[in-house]
N, CA, C and O atoms as a Tripos MOL2 file, in Angstrom:
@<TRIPOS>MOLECULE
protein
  296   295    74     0     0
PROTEIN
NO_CHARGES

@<TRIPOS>ATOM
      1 N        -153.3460   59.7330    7.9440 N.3       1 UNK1
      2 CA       -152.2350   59.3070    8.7600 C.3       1 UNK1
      3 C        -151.0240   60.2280    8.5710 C.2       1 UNK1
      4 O        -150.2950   60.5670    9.5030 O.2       1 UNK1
      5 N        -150.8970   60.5290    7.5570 N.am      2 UNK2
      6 CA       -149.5910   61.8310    7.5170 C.3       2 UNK2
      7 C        -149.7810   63.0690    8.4080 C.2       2 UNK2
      8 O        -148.8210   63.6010    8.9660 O.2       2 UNK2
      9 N        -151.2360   63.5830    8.5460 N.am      3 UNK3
     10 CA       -151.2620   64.5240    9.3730 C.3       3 UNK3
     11 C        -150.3900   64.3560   11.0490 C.2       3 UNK3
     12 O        -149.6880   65.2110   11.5880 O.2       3 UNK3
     13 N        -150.6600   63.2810   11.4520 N.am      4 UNK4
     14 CA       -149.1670   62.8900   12.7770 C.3       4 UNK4
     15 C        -147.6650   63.3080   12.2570 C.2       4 UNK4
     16 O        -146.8020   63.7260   13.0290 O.2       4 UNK4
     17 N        -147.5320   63.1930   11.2940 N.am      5 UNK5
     18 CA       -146.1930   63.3420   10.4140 C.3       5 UNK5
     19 C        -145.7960   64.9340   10.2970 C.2       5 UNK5
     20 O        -144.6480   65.3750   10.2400 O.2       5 UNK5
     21 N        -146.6410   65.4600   10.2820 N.am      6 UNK6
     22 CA       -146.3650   67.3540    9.3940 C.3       6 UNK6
     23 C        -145.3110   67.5450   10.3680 C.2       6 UNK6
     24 O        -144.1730   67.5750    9.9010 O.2       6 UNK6
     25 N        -145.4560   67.6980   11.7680 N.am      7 UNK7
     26 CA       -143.9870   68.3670   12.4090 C.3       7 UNK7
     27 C        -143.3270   67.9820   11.5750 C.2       7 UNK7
     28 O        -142.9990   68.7860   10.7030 O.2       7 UNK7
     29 N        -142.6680   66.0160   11.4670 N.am      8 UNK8
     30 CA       -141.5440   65.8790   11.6140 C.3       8 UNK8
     31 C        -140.8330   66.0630   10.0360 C.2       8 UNK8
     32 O        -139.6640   66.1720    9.6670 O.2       8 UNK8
     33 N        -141.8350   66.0460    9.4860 N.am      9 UNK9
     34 CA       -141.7910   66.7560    8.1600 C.3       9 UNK9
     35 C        -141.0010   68.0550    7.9680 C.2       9 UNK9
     36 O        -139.7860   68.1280    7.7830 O.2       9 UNK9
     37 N        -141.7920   68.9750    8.0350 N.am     10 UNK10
     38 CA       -141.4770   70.3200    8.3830 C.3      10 UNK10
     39 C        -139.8310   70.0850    9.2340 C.2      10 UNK10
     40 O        -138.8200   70.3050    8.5670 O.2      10 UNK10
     41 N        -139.7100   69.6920   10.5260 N.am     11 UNK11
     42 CA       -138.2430   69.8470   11.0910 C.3      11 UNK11
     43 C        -137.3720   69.6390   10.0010 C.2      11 UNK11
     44 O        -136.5550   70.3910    9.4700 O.2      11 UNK11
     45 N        -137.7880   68.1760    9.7100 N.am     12 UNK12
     46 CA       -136.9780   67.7260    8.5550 C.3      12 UNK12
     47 C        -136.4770   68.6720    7.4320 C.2      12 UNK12
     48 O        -135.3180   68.9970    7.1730 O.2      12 UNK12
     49 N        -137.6110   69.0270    6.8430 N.am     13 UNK13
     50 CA       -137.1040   70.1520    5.4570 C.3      13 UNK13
     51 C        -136.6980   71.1730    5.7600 C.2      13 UNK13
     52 O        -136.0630   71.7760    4.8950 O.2      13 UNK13
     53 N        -136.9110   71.9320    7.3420 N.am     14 UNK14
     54 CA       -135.7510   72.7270    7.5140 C.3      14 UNK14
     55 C        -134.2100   72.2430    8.0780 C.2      14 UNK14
     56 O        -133.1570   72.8250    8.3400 O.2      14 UNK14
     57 N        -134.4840   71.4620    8.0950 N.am     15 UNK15
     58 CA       -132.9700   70.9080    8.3450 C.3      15 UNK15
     59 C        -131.8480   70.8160    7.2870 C.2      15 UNK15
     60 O        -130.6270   70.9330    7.3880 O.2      15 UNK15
     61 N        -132.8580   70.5090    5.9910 N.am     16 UNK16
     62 CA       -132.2130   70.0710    4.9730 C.3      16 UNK16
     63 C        -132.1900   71.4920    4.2010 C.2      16 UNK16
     64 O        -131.0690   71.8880    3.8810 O.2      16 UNK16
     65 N        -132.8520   71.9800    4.0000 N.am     17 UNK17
     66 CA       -132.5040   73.4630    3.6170 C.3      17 UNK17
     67 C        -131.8340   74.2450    3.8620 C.2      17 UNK17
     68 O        -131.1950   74.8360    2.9920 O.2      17 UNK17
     69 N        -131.7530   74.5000    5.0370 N.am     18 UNK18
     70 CA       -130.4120   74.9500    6.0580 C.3      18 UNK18
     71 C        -129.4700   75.0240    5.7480 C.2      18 UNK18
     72 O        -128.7190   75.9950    5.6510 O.2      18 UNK18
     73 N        -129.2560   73.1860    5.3700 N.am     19 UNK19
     74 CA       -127.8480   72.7890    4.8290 C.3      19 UNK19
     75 C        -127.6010   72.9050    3.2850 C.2      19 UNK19
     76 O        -126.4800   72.8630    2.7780 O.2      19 UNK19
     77 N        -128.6230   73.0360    2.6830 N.am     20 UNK20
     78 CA       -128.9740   73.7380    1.2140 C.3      20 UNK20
     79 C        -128.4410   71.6690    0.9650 C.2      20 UNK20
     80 O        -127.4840   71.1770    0.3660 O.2      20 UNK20
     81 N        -129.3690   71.1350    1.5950 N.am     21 UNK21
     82 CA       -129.0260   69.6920    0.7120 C.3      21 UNK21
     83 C        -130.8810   69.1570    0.3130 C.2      21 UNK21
     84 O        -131.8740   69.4110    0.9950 O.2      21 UNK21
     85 N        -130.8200   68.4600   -0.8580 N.am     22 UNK22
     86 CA       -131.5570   67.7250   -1.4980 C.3      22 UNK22
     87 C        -132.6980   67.1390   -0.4840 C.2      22 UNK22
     88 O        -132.1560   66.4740    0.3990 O.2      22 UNK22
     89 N        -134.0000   67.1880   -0.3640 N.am     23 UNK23
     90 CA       -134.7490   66.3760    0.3460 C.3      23 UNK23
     91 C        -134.7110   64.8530   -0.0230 C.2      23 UNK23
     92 O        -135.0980   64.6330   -1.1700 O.2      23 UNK23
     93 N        -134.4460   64.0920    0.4780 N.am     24 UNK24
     94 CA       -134.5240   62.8080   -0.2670 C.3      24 UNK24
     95 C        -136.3240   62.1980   -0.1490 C.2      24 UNK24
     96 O        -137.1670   62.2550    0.7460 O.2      24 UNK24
     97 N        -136.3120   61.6890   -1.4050 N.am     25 UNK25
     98 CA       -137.6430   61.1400   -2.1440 C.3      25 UNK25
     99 C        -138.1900   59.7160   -1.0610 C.2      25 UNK25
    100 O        -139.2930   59.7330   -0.5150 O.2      25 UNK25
    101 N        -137.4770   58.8810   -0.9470 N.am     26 UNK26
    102 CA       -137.5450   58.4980    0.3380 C.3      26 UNK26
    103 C        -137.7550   58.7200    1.7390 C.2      26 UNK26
    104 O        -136.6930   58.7240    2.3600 O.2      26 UNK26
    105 N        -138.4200   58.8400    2.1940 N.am     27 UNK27
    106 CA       -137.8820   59.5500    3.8540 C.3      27 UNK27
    107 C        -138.3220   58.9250    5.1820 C.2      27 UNK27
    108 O        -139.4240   59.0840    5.7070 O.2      27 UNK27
    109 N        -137.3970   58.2610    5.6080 N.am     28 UNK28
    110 CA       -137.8380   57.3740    6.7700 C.3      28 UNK28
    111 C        -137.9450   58.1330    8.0720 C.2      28 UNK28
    112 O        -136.8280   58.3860    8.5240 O.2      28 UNK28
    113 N        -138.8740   58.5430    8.7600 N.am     29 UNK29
    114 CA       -139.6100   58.9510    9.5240 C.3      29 UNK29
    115 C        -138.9870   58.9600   10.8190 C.2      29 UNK29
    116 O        -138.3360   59.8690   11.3330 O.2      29 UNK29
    117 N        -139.3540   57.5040   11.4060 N.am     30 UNK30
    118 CA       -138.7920   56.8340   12.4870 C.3      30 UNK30
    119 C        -137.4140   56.7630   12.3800 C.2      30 UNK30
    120 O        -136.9510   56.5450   13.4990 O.2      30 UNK30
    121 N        -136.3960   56.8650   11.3860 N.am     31 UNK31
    122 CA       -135.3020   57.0160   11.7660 C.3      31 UNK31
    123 C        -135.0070   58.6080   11.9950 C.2      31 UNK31
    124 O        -134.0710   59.0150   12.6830 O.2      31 UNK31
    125 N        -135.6760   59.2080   11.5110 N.am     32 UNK32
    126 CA       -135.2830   61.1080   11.5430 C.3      32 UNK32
    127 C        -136.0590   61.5240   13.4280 C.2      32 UNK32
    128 O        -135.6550   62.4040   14.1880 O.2      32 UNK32
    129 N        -136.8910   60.8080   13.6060 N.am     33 UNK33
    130 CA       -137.3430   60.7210   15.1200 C.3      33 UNK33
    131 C        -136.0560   60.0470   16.1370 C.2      33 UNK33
    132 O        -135.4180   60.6320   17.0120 O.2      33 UNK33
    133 N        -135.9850   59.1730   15.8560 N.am     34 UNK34
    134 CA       -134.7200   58.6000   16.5000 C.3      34 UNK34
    135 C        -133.6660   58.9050   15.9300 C.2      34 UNK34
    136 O        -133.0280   57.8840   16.1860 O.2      34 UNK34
    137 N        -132.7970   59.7020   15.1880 N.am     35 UNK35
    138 CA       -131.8390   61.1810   15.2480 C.3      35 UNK35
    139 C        -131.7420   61.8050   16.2390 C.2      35 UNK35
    140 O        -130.8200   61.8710   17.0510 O.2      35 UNK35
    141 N        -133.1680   62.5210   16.1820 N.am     36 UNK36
    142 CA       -133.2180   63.4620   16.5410 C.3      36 UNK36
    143 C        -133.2210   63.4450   18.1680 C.2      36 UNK36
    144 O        -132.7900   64.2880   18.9540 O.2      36 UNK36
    145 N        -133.9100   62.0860   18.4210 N.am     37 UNK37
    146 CA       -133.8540   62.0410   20.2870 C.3      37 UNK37
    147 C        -132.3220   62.0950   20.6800 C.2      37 UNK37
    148 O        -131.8390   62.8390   21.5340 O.2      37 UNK37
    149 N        -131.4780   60.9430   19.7120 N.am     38 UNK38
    150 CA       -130.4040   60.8530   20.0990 C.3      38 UNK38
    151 C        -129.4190   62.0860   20.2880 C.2      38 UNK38
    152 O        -128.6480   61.9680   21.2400 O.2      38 UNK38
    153 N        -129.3150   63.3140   19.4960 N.am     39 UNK39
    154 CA       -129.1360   64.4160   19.5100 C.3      39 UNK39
    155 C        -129.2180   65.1800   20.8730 C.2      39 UNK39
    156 O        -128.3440   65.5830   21.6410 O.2      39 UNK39
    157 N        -131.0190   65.2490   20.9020 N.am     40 UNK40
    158 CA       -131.4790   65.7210   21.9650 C.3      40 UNK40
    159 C        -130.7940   65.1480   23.8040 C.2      40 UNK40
    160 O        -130.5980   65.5900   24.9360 O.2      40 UNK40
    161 N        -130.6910   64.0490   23.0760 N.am     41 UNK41
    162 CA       -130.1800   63.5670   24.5400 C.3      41 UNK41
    163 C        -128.6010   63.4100   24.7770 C.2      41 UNK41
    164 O        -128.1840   63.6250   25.9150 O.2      41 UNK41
    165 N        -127.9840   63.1610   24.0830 N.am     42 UNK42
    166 CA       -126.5970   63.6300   24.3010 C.3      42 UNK42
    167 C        -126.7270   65.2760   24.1560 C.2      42 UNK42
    168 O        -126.4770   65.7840   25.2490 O.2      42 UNK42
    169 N        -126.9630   66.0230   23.3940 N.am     43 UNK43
    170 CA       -127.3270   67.4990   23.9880 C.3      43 UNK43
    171 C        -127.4050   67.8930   25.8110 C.2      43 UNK43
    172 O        -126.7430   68.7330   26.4210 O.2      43 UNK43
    173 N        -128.3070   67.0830   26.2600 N.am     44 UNK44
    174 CA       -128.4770   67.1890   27.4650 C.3      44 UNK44
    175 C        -127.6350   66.3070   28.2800 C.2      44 UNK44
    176 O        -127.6370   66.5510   29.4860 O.2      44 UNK44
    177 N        -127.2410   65.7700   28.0510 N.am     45 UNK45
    178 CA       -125.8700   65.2520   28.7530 C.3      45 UNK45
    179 C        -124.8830   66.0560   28.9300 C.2      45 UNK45
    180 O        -124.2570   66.2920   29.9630 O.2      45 UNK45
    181 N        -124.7370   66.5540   27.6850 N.am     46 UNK46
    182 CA       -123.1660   67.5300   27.4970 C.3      46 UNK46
    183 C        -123.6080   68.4810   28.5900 C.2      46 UNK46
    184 O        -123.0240   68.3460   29.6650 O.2      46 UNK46
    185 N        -124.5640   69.4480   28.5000 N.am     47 UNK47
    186 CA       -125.3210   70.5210   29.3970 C.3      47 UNK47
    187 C        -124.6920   69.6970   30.6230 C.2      47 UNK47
    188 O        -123.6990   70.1490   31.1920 O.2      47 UNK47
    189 N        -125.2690   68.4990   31.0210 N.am     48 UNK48
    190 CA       -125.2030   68.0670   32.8820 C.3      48 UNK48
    191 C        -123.9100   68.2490   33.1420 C.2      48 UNK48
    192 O        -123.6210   68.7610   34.2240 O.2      48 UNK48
    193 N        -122.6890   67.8140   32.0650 N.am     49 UNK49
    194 CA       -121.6940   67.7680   32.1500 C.3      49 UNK49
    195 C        -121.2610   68.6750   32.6360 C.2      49 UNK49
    196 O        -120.9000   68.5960   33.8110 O.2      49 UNK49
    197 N        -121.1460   69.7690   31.9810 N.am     50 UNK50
    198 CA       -120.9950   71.0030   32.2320 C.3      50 UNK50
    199 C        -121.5860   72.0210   32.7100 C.2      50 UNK50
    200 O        -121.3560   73.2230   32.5840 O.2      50 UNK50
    201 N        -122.8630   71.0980   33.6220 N.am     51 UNK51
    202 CA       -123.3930   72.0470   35.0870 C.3      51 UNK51
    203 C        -123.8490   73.0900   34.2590 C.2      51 UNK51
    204 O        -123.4160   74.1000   34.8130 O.2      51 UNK51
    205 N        -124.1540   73.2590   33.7660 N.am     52 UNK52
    206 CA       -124.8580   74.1260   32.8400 C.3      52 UNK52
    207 C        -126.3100   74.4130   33.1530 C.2      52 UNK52
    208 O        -126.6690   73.2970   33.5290 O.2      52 UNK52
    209 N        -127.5430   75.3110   33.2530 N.am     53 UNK53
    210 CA       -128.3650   75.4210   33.3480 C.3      53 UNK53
    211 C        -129.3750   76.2360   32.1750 C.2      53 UNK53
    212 O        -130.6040   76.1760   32.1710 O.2      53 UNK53
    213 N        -128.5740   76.9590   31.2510 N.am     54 UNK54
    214 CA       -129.4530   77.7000   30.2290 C.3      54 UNK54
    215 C        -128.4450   77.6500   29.2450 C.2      54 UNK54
    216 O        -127.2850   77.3270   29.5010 O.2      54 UNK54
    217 N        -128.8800   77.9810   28.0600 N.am     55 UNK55
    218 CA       -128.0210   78.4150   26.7720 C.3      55 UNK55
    219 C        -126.9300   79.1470   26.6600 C.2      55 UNK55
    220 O        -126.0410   79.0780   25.8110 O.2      55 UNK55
    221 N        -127.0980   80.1700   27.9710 N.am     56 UNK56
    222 CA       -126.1480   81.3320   28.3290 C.3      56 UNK56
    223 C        -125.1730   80.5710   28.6090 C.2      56 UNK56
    224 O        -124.1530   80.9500   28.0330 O.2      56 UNK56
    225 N        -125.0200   79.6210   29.2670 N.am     57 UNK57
    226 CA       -124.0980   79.0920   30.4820 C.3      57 UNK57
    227 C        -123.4290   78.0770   29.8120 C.2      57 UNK57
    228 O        -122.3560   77.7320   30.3060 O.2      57 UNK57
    229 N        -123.9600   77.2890   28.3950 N.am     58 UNK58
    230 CA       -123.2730   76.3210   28.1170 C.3      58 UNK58
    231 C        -122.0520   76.8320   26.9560 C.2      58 UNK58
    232 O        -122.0530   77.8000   26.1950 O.2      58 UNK58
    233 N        -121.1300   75.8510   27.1540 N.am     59 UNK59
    234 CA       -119.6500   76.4580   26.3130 C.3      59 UNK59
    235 C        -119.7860   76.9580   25.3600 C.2      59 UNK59
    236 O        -120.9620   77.0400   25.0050 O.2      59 UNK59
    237 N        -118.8560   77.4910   24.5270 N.am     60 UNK60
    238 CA       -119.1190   77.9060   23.6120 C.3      60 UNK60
    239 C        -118.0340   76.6920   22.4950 C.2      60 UNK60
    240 O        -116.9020   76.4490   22.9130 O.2      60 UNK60
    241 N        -118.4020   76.1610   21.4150 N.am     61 UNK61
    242 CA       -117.8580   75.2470   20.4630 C.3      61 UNK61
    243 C        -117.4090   75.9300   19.1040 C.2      61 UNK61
    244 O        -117.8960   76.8830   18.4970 O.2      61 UNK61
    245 N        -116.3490   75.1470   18.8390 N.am     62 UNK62
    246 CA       -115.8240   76.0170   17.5040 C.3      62 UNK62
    247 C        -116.3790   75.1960   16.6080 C.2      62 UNK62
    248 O        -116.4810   73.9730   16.7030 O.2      62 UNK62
    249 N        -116.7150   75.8460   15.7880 N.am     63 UNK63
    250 CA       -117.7680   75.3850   14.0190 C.3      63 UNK63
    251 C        -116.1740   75.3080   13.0500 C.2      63 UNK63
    252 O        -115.0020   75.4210   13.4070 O.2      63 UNK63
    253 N        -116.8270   75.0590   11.6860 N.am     64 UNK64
    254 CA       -115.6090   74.9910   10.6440 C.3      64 UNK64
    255 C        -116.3970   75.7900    9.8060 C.2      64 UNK64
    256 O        -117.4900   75.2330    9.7100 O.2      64 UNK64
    257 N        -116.3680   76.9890    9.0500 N.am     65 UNK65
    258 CA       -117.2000   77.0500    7.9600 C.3      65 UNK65
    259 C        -116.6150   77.4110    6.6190 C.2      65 UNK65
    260 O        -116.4760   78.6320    6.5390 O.2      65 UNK65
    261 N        -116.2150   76.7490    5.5140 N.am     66 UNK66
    262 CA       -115.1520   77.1910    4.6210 C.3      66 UNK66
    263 C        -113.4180   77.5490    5.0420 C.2      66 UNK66
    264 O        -112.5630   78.4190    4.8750 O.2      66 UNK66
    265 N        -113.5910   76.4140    5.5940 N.am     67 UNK67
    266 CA       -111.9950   76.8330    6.4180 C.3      67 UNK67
    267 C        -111.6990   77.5330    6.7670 C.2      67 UNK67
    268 O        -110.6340   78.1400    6.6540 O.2      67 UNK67
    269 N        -112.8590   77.7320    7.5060 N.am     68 UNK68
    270 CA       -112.2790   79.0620    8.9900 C.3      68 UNK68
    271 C        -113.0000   78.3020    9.4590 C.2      68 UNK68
    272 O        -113.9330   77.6460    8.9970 O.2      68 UNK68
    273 N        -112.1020   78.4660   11.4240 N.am     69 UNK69
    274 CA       -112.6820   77.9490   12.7170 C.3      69 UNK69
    275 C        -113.1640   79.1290   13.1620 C.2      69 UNK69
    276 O        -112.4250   80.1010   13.0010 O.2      69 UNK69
    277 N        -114.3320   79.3170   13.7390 N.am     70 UNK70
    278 CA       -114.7470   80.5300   14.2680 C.3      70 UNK70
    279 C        -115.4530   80.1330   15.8320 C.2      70 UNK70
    280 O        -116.3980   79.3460   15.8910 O.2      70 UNK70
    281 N        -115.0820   80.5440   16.6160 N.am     71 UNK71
    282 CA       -116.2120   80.1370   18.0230 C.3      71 UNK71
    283 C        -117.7580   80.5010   18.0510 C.2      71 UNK71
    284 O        -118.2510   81.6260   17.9590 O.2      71 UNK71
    285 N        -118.4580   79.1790   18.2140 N.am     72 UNK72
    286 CA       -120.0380   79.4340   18.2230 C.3      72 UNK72
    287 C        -120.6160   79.4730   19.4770 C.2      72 UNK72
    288 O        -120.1340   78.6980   20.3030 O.2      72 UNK72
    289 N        -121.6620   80.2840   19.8760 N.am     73 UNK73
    290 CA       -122.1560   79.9040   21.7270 C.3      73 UNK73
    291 C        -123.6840   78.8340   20.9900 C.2      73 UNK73
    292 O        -124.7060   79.3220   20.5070 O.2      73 UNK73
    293 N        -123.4670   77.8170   21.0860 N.am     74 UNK74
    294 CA       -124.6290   77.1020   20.8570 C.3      74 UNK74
    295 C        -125.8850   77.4420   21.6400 C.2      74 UNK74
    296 O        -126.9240   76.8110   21.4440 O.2      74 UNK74
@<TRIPOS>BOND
     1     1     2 1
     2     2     3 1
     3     3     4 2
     4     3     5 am
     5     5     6 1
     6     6     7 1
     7     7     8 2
     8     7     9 am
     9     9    10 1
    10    10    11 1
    11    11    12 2
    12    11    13 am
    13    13    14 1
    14    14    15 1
    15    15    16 2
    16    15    17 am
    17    17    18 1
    18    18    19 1
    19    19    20 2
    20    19    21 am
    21    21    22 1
    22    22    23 1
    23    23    24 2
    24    23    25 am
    25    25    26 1
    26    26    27 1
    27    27    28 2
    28    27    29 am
    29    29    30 1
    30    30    31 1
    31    31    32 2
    32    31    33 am
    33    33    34 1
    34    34    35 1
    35    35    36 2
    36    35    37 am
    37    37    38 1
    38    38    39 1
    39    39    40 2
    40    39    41 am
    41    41    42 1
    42    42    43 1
    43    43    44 2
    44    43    45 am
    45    45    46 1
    46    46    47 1
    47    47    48 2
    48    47    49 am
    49    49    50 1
    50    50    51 1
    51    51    52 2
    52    51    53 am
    53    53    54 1
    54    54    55 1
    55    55    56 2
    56    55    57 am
    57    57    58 1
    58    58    59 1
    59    59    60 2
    60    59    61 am
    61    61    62 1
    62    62    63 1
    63    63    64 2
    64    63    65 am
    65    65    66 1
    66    66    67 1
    67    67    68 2
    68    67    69 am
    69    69    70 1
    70    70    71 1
    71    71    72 2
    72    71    73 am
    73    73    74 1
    74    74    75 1
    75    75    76 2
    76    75    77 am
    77    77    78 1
    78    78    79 1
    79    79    80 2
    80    79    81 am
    81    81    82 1
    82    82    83 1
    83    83    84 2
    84    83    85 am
    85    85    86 1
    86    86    87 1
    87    87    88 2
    88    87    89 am
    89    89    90 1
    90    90    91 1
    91    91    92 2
    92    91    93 am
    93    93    94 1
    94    94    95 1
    95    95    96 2
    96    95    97 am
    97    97    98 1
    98    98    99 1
    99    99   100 2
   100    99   101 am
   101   101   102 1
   102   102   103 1
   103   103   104 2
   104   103   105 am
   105   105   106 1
   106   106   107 1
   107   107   108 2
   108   107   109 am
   109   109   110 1
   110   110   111 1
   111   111   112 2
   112   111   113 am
   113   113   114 1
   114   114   115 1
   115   115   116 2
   116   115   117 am
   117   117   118 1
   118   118   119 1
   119   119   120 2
   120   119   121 am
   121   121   122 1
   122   122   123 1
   123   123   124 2
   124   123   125 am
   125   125   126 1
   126   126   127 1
   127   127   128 2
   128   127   129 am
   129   129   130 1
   130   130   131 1
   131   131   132 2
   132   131   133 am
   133   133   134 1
   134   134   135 1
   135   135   136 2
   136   135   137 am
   137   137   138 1
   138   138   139 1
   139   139   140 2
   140   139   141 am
   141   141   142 1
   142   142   143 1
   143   143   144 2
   144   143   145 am
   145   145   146 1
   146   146   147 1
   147   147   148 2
   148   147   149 am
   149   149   150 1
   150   150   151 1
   151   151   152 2
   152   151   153 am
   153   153   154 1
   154   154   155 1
   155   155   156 2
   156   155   157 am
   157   157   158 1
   158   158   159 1
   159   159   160 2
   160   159   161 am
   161   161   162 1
   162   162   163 1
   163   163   164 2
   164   163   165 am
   165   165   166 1
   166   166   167 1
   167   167   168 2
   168   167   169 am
   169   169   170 1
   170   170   171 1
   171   171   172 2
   172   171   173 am
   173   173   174 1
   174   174   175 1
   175   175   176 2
   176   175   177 am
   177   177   178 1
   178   178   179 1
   179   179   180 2
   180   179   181 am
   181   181   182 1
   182   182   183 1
   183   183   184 2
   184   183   185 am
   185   185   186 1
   186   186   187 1
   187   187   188 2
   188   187   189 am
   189   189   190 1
   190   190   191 1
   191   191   192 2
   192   191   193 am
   193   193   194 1
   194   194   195 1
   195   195   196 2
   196   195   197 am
   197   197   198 1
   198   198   199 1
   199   199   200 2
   200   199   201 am
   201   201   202 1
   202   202   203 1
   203   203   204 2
   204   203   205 am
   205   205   206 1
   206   206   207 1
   207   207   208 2
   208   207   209 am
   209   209   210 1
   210   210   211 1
   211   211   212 2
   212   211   213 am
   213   213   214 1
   214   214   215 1
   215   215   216 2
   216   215   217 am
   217   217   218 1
   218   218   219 1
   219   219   220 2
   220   219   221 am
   221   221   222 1
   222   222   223 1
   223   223   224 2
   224   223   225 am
   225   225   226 1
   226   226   227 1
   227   227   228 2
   228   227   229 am
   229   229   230 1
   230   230   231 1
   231   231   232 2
   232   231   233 am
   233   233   234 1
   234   234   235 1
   235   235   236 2
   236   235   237 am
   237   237   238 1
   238   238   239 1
   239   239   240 2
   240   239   241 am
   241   241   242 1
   242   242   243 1
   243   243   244 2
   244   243   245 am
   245   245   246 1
   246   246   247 1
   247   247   248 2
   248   247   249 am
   249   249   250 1
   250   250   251 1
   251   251   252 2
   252   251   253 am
   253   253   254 1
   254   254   255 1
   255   255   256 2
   256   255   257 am
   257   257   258 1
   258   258   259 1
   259   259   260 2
   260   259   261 am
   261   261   262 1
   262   262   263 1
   263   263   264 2
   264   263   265 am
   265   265   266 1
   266   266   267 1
   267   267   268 2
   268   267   269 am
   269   269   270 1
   270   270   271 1
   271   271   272 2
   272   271   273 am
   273   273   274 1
   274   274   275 1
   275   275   276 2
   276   275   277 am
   277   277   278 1
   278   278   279 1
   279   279   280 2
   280   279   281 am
   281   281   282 1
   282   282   283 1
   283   283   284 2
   284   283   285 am
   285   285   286 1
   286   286   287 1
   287   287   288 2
   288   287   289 am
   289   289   290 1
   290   290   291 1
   291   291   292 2
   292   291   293 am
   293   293   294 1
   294   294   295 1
   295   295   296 2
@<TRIPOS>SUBSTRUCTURE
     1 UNK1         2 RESIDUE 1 A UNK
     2 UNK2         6 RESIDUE 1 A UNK
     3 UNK3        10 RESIDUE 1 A UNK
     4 UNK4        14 RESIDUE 1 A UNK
     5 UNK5        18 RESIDUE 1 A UNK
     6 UNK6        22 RESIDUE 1 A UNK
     7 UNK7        26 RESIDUE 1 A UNK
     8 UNK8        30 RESIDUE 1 A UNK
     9 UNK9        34 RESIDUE 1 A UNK
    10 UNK10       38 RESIDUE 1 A UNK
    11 UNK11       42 RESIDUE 1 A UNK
    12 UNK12       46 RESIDUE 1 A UNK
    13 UNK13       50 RESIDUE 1 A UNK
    14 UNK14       54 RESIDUE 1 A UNK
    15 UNK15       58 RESIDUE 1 A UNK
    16 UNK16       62 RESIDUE 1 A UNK
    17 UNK17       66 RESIDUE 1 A UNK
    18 UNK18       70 RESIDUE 1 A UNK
    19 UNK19       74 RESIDUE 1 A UNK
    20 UNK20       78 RESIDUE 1 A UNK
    21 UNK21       82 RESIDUE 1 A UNK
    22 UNK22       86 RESIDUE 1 A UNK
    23 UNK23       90 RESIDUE 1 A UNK
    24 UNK24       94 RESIDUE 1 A UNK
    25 UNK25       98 RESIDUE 1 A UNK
    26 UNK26      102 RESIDUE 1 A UNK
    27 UNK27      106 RESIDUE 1 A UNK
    28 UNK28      110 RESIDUE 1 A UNK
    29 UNK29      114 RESIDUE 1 A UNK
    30 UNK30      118 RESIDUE 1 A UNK
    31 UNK31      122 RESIDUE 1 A UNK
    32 UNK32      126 RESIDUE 1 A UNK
    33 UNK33      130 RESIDUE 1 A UNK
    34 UNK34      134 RESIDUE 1 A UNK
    35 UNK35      138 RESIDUE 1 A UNK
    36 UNK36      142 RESIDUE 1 A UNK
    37 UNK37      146 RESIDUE 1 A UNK
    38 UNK38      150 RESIDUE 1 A UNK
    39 UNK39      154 RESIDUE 1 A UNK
    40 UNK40      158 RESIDUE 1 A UNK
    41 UNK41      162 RESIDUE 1 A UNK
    42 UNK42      166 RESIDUE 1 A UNK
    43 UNK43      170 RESIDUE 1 A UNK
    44 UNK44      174 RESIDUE 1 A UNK
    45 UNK45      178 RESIDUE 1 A UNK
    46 UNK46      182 RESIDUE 1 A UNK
    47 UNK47      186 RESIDUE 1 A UNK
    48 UNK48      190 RESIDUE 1 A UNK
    49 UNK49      194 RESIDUE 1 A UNK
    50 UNK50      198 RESIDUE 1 A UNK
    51 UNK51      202 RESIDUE 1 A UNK
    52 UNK52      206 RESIDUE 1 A UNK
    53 UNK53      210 RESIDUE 1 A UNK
    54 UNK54      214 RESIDUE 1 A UNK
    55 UNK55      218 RESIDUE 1 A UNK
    56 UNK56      222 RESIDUE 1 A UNK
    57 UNK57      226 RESIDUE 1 A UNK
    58 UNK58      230 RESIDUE 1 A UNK
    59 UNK59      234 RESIDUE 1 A UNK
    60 UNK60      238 RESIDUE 1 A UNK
    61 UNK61      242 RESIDUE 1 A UNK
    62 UNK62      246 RESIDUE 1 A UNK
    63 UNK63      250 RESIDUE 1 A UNK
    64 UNK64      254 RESIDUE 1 A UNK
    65 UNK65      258 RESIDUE 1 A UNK
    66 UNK66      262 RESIDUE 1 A UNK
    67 UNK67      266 RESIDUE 1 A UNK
    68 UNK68      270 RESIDUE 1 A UNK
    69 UNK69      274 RESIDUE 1 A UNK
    70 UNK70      278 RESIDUE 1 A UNK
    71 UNK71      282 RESIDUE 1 A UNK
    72 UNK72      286 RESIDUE 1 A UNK
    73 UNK73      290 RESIDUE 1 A UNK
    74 UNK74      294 RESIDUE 1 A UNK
C-alpha cells in the first residue's frame, strides 16, 4: 500500500529539504495532498485573475530572503 504513496512522499521530502527543515516522523498524507490541491488551485485562480496564460505572462512577486526583498517571476 505505500507504493500509491512514493510520489507524495518524494514531493514531500523535496519540499522539506528545500527548506532545509526536518522531515517529520509522523506524516499525514492526506493532509500534504490537500495542501497541495489547495495551493494548486488558488495558483490557478491568481493566473485567471491575471489573464495570464503561461509562466511567462504571470506577475512577477517579491520573495523576502534574509532581509532582502528581491523580485521573483514565479
Amino acid at each position: 500500500m505505500q507504493g500509491i504513496y512514493c510520489g507524495v512522499f518524494v514531493s514531500a521530502f523535496a519540499e522539506y529539504f528545500i527548506r532545509n527543515r526536518q522531515f517529520p516522523i509522523k506524516f499525514d498524507v492526506d493532509q500534504y495532498r490537500s495542501r497541495l490541491a489547495c495551493l494548486l488551485w488558488n495558483y490557478g485562480l491568481n493566473k485567471q485573475k491575471e489573464d495570464a496564460e503561461s509562466e511567462s505572462e504571470f506577475p512577477k512577486r517579491k520573495i523576502k530572503i534574509k532581509d532582502k526583498v528581491i523580485r521573483h517571476q514565479v
